[in-house]
C-alpha positions as CSV (number, residue, x, y, z in Angstrom):
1,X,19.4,-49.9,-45.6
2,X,22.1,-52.0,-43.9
3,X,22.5,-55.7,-45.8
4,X,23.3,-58.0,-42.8
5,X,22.4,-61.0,-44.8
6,X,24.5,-63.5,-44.7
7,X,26.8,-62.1,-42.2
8,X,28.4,-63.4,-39.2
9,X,27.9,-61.2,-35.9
10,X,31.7,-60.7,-34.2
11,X,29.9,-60.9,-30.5
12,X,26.7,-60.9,-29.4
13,X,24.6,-60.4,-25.6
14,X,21.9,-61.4,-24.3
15,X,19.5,-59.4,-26.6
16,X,21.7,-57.9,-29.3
17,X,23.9,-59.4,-31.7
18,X,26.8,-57.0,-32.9
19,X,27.5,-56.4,-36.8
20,X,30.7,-55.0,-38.5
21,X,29.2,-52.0,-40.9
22,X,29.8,-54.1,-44.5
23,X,30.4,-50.8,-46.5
24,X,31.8,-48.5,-43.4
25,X,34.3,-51.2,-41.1
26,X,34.9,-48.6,-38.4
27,X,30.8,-48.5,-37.3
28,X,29.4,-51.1,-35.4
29,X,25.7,-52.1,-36.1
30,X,23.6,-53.8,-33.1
31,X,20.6,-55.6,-33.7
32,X,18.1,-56.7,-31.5
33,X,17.9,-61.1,-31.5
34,X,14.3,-61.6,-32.6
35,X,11.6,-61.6,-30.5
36,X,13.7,-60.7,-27.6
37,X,11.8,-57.7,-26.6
38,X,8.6,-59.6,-26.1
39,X,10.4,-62.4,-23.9
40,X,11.6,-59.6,-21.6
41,X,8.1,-58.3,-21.5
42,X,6.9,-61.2,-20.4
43,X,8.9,-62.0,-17.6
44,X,9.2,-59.0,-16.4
45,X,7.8,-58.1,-12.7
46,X,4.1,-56.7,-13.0
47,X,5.1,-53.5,-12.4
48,X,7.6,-52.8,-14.9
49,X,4.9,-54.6,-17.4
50,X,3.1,-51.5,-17.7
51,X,6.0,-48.9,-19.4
52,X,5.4,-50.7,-22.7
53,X,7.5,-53.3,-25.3
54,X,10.2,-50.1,-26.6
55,X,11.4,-50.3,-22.6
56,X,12.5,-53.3,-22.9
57,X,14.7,-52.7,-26.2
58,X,18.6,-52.2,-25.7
59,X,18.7,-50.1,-29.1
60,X,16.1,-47.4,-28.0
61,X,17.4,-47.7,-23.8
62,X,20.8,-46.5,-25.7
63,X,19.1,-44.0,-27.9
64,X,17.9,-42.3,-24.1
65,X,21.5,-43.2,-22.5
66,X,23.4,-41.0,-25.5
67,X,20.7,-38.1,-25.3
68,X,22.0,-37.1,-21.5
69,X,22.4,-33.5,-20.8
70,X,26.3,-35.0,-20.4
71,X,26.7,-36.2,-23.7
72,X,25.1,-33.5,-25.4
73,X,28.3,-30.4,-24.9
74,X,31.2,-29.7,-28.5
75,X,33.9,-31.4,-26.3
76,X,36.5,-33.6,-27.8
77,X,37.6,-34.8,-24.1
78,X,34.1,-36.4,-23.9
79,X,34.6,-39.3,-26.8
80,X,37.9,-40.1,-24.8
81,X,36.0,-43.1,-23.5
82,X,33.4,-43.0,-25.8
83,X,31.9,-44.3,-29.0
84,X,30.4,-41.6,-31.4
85,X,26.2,-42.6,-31.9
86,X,25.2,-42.9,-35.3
87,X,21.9,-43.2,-34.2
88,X,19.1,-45.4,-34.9
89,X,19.4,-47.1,-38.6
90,X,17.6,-49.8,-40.9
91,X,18.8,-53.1,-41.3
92,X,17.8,-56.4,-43.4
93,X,17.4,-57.7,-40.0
94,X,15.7,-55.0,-38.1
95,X,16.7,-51.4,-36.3
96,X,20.4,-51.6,-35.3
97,X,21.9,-48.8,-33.3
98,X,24.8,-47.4,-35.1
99,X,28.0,-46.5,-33.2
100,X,31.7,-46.4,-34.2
101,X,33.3,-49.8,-34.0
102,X,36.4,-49.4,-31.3
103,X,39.4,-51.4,-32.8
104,X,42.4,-52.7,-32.0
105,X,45.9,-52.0,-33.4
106,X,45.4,-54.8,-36.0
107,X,42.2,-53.7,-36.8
108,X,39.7,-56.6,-35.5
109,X,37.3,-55.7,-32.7
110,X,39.3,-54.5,-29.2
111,X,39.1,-57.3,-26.4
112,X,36.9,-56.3,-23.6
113,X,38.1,-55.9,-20.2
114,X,37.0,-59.3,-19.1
115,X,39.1,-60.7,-21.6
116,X,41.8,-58.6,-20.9
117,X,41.7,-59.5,-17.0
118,X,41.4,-63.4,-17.8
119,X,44.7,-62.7,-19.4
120,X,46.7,-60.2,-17.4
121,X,45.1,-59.9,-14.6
122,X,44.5,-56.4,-12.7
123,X,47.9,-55.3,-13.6
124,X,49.4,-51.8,-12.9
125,X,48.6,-51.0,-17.0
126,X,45.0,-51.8,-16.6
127,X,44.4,-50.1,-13.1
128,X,45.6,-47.0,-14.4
129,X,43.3,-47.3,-17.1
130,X,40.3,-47.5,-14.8
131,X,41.3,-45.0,-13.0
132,X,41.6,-42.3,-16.1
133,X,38.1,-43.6,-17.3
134,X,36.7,-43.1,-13.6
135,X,38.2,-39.7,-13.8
136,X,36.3,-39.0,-17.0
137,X,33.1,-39.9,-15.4
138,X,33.1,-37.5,-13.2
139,X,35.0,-34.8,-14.9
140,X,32.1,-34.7,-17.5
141,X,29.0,-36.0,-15.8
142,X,28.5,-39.2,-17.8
143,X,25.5,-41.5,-16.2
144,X,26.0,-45.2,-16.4
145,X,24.3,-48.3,-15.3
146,X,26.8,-50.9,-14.0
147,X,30.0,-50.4,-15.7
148,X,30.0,-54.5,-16.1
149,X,33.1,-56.1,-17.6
150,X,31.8,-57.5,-20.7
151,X,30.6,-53.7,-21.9
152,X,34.2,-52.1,-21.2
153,X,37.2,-52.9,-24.1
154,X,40.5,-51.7,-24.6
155,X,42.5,-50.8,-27.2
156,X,46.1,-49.1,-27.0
157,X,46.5,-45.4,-27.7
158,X,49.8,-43.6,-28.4
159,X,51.4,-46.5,-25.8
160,X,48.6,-46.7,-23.3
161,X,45.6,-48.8,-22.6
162,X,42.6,-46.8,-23.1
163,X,38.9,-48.2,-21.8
164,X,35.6,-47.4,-23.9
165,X,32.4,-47.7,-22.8
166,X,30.5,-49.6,-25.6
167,X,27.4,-50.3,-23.5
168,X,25.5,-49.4,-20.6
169,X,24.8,-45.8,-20.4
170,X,21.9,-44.1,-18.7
171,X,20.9,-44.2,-15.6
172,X,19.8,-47.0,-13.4
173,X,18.2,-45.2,-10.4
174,X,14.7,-45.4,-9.5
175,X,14.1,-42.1,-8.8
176,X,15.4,-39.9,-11.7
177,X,17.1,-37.4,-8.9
178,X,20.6,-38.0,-11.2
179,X,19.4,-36.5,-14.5
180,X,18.7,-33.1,-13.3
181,X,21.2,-32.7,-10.2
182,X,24.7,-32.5,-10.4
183,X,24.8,-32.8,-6.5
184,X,23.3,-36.0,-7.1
185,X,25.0,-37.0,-10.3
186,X,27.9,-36.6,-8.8
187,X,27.0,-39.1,-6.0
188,X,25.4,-41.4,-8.2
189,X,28.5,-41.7,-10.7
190,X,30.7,-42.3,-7.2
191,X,28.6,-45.5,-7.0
192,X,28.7,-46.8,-10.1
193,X,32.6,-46.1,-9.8
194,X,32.8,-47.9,-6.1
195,X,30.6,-51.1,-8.3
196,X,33.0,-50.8,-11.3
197,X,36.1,-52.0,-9.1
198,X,34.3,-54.1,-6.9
199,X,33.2,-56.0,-10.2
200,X,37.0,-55.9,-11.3
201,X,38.0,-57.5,-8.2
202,X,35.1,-60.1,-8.3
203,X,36.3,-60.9,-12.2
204,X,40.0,-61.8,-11.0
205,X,38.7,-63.5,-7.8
206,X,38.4,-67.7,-7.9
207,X,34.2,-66.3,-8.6
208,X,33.3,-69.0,-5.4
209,X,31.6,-66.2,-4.3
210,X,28.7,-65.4,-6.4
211,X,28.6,-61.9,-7.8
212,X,25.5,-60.6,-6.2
213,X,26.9,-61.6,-2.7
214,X,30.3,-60.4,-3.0
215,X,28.8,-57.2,-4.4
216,X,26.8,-56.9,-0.9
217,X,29.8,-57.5,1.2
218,X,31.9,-55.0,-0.5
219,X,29.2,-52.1,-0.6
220,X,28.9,-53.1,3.3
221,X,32.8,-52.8,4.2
């Protein structure tokens, strides 16, 4: 088991809180907050009541987003972007999904992209970036929800930015048309690509524009 007593989360979301590994510093150990399962149950629509309390937990919705057909090839190209899954482990505090810890040069936990574009900005450095890990997407299949800037960090590789995707995988569509279709894969990662840099435009914007709108008006245009 994984002692988290006592210890200090280095971020935390909505419904997870995110360890350091105490014994292994290069594994990062997520933890669902308590109870939060059950508050999403609860105010979730009626119709998405009935698939149960485990759909509504981020550890076992990343369990399904790692077990694609995508993810599951001997390629070393495919963890380009990428951490490793430990899988599902005990904890003092609960089940944590287990997945290498992406780290900076100095060795503390890499800033994510929203923090990196609060800084910079969408300089020419961090557009390529985004467009190498939108190239991996598609060279290798890889289903995501929205790739959200808050679930995208950076750390620099040999000289260059490199952008891992520490959460979101799986696939968002209601009809399940992009786990057994590459025709349709393929369309559906073009999506979540075209949403990816309209959120990256929306994050360097003055935000007057609420998110949801200025995601409408760019899918429109």
């Amino acid at each position: 088991m994984i002692d988290l007593n006592n210890r200090e989360p280095f971020a935390s979301g909505g419904n997870r809180f995110c360890y350091q590994h105490p014994q292994e510093p290069h594994l990062c150990v997520k933890v669902m907050r308590p109870g939060r399962t059950q508050i999403l149950l609860d105010r979730a629509p009626w119709y998405k009541r009935g698939r149960g309390l485990d759909s509504f937990d981020d550890n076992l919705r990343e369990q399904e987003g790692y077990s694609q057909s995508a993810l599951q090839r001997d390629s070393a190209g495919l963890w380009q972007h990428l951490p490793r899954w430990y899988g599902i482990q005990q904890t003092s505090l609960g089940p944590a999904a287990v997945t290498d810890m992406i780290l900076d040069e100095s060795g503390t936990p890499a800033p994510t992209l929203r923090q990196y574009l609060n800084k910079h900005g969408l300089d020419e450095e961090v557009r390529i970036a985004l467009q190498e890990f939108a190239s991996w997407l598609l060279e290798y299949g890889v289903l995501t929800k929205n790739l959200i800037a808050h679930n995208l960090v950076l750390r620099r590789e040999n000289g260059r930015l490199q952008i891992y995707l520490i959460d979101g995988l799986g696939c968002a569509s209601f009809l399940p048309l992009p786990k057994f279709s590459s025709f349709f894969a393929r369309r559906y990662i073009h999506r979540r690509i075209q949403r990816m840099w309209l959120r990256v435009e929306w994050e360097v914007s003055d935000k007057k524009i609420p998110w949801r709108k200025f995601e409408a008006r760019g899918l429109k245009g």
